[in-house]
N, C-alpha and C positions, 0 to 999 in steps of 0.2 A: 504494500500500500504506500501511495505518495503521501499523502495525509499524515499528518498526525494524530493517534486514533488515542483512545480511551478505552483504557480494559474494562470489559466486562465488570471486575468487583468494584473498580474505583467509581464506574457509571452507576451501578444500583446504591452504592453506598452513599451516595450524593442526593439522593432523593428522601422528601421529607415522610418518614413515615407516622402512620401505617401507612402501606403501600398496596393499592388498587390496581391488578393487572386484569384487565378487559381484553376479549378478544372472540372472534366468533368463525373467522375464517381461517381456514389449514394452513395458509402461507404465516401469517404474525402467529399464529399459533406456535407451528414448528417454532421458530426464532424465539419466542416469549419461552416456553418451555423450554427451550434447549438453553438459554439462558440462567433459569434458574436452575438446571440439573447441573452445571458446569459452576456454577458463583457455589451452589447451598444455600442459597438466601431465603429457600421456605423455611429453614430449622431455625431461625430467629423467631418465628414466629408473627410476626410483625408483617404478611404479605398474606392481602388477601385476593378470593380469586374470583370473577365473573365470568361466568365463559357460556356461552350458548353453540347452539351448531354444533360442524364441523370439529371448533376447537376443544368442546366438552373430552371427544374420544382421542384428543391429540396428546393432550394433557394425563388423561386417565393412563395412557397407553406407556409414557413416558414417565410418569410419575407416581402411580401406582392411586393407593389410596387419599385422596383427596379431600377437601372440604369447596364445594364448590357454591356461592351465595347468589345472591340476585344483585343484579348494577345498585338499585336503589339502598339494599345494608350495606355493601363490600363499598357502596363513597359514604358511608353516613361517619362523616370524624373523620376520615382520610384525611394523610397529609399529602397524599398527591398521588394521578394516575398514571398509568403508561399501559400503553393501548397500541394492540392492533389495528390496523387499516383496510379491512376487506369490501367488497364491492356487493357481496350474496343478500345483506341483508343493511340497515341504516342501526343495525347492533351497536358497530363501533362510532359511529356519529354519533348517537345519542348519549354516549357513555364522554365526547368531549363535551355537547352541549348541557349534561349534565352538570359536569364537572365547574366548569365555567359558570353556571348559574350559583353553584355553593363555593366561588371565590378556590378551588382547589385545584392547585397547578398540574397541568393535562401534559404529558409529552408523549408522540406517536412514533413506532416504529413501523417504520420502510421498510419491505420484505422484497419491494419488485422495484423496476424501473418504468413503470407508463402510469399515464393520469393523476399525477401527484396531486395537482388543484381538485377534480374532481372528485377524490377522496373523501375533503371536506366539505363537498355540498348535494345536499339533499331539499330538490323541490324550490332552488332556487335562491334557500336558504345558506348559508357559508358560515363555516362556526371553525378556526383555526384551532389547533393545540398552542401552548404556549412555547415548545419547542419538539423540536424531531430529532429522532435516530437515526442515524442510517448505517448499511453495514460495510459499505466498497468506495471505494473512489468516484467511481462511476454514477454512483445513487448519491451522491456526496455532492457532486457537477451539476446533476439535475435538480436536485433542490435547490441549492442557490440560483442558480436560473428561473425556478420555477415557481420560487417560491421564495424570492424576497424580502429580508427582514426579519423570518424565524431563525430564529439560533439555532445550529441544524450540529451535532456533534457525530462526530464518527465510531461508533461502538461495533467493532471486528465481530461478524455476524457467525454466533453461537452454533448455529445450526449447519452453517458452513461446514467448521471444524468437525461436529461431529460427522457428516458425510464424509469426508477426506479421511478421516480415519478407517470409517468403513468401508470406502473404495482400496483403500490399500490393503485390508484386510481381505477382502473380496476378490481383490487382482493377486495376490501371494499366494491364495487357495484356489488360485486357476485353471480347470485342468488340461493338459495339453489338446491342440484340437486337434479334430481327424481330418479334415477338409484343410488345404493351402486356401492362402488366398486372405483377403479381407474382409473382416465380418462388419457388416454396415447396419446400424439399429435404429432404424426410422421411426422416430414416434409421433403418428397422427394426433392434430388436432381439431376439433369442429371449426369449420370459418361460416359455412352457409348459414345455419339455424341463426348463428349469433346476428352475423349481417342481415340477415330477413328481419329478425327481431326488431332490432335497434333502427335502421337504416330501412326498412320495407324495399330490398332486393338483397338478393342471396351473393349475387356478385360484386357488391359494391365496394370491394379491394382489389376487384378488376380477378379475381379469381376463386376457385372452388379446392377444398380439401382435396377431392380427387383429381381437380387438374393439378395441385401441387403433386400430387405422389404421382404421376403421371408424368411429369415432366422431370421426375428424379429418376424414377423406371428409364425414362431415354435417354436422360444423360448421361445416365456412370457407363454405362458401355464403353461411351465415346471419349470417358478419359483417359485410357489406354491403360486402366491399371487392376489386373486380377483381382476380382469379386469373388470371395468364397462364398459368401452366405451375406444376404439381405434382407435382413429382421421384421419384421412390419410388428410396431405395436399398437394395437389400438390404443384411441384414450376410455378412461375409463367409462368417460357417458357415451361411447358408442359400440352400437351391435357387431358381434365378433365378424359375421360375416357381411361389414357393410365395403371392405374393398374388394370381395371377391373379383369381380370384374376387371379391376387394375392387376389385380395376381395370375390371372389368367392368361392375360396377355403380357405376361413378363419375362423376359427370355433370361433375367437372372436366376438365381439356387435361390429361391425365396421362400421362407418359411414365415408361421404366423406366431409372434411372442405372445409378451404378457402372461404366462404365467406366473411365473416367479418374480418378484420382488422386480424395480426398476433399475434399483442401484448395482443388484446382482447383474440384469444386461444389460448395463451399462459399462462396468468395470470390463466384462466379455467381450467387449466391443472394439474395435481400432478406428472405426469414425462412429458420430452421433451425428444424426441429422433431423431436422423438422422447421418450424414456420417460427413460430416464438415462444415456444416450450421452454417451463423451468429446466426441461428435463434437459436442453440446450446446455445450460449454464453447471447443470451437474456433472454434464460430459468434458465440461472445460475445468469443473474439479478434479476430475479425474486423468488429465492430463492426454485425452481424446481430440484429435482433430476434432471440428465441429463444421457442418454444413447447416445454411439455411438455404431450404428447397421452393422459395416461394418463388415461381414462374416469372419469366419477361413481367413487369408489369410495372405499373407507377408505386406500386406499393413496396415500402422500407420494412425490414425488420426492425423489429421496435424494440430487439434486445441491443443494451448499448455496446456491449463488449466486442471491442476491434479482434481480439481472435476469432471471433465467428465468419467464416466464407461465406460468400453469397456463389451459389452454386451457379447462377446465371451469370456469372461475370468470369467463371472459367472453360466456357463452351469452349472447344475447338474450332480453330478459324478455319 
């Protein structure tokens, strides 16, 4: 990191307790959690926990037996929150506009890089924290651009760490493979539904899930470099057999993942490719070439990280 960051204990230890961590979506969840399994800061006693959703089972999963409260007791006397930032529900919005109504100092952790402003508003409404976390350089860059005037400090992202250990744990227990060549692990992500959604057209990033995996399918051929195996994972919200069609017509050794854990085919892997998957950024933990497979089109990858390829910018002339 170029930043000068803040360790994890000296970051939690700076904050006024009791201490309110909020959170409802799996991305701050992971980070919140992995944060306090690495400090210890729940054996003080003095941290309490709001969690709905996703992050209920992220927490439980990680941390075993819990004491899990409602937003409204877990700030009643709080001396300040720290809070996730997820988009699934207006959980973590409310937990800053709470906070801010009882005068109780609110700071957000950044788990991603896109939509930082729209984080904090709901219905048109804007309700800031009174500072942010973040965990990289890169998420570091965007906020101050993005987000001017918040005190934004850099706390080395917890859940980071814990993956990089488990990648190498994962890559040491590797076992030799039977097939040469390169094992390539495409992880799908829905683009249509969401652009229909939001946008009312499926194409309105100028492309479809399966013309991306479609235009990945024709191009590695063409880069002149032995393909052992080419992984297809689905994402979890999609039916196993919804690329059938693109597999079909695929003259690579293509097999269908997702079995096993992500991190396990990931570490398996010699490239990682997809659209703008976490899963992108895990692969650059793991010290995996990375491709983004998003088609010719006006549309950018919205992960910031400069080691990610844009697979259209290495066609064959």
């Amino acid at each position: 990191m170029c930043a000068q960051a803040l360790e994890p204990v000296q970051a939690l230890a700076g904050l006024a307790r009791p201490l309110c961590i909020a959170a409802h979506d799996a991305g701050g969840a992971e980070v919140l959690s992995s944060l306090l399994l690495r400090t210890g800061a729940l054996a003080a006693g003095d941290v309490r926990l709001a969690l709905a959703g996703p992050a209920r089972a992220v927490f439980e999963r990680k941390l075993g037996d819990i004491l899990i409260q409602t937003l409204a007791d877990a700030l009643d006397g709080a001396g300040s929150l720290l809070c996730g930032t997820g988009w699934q529900t207006s959980f973590e919005f409310d937990a800053f506009c709470a906070a801010r109504a009882r005068s109780i100092p609110s700071i957000a952790v950044l788990d991603h890089w896109t939509s930082y402003r729209e984080r904090f508003e709901r219905g048109g409404v804007r309700c800031l924290p009174d500072a942010l976390w973040v965990g990289d350089d890169d998420a570091l860059r965007l906020a101050r651009e993005l987000l001017p005037g918040l005190p934004t400090t850099l706390v080395p992202n917890a859940y980071f760490a814990e993956m990089r250990e488990r990648l190498a744990q994962l890559s040491s227990a590797r076992p030799a493979r039977a097939k040469p060549g390169l094992r390539v692990l495409y992880v799908c992500e829905p683009v249509r539904e969401p652009a229909l959604r939001q946008f009312g057209d499926e194409r309105h990033w100028g492309y479809t899930e399966e013309e991306a995996l479609q235009f990945a399918l024709d191009t590695l051929p063409r880069l002149g470099l032995p393909i052992g195996e080419f992984v297809l994972r689905p994402h979890p919200s999609e039916a196993i057999d919804k690329y059938d069609a693109q597999l079909a017509r695929c003259a690579l050794p293509a097999v269908r993942g997702g079995a096993r854990e992500l991190l396990a085919e990931v570490a398996d892997s010699d490239w990682v490719m997809g659209l703008n998957s976490m899963a992108m950024v895990i692969g650059l933990l793991a010290g995996k070439r990375v491709w983004c497979a998003i088609p010719p089109s006006p549309a950018a990858c919205v992960l910031p990280q400069a080691e990610i390829l844009m697979l259209r910018d290495h066609l064959p002339r």
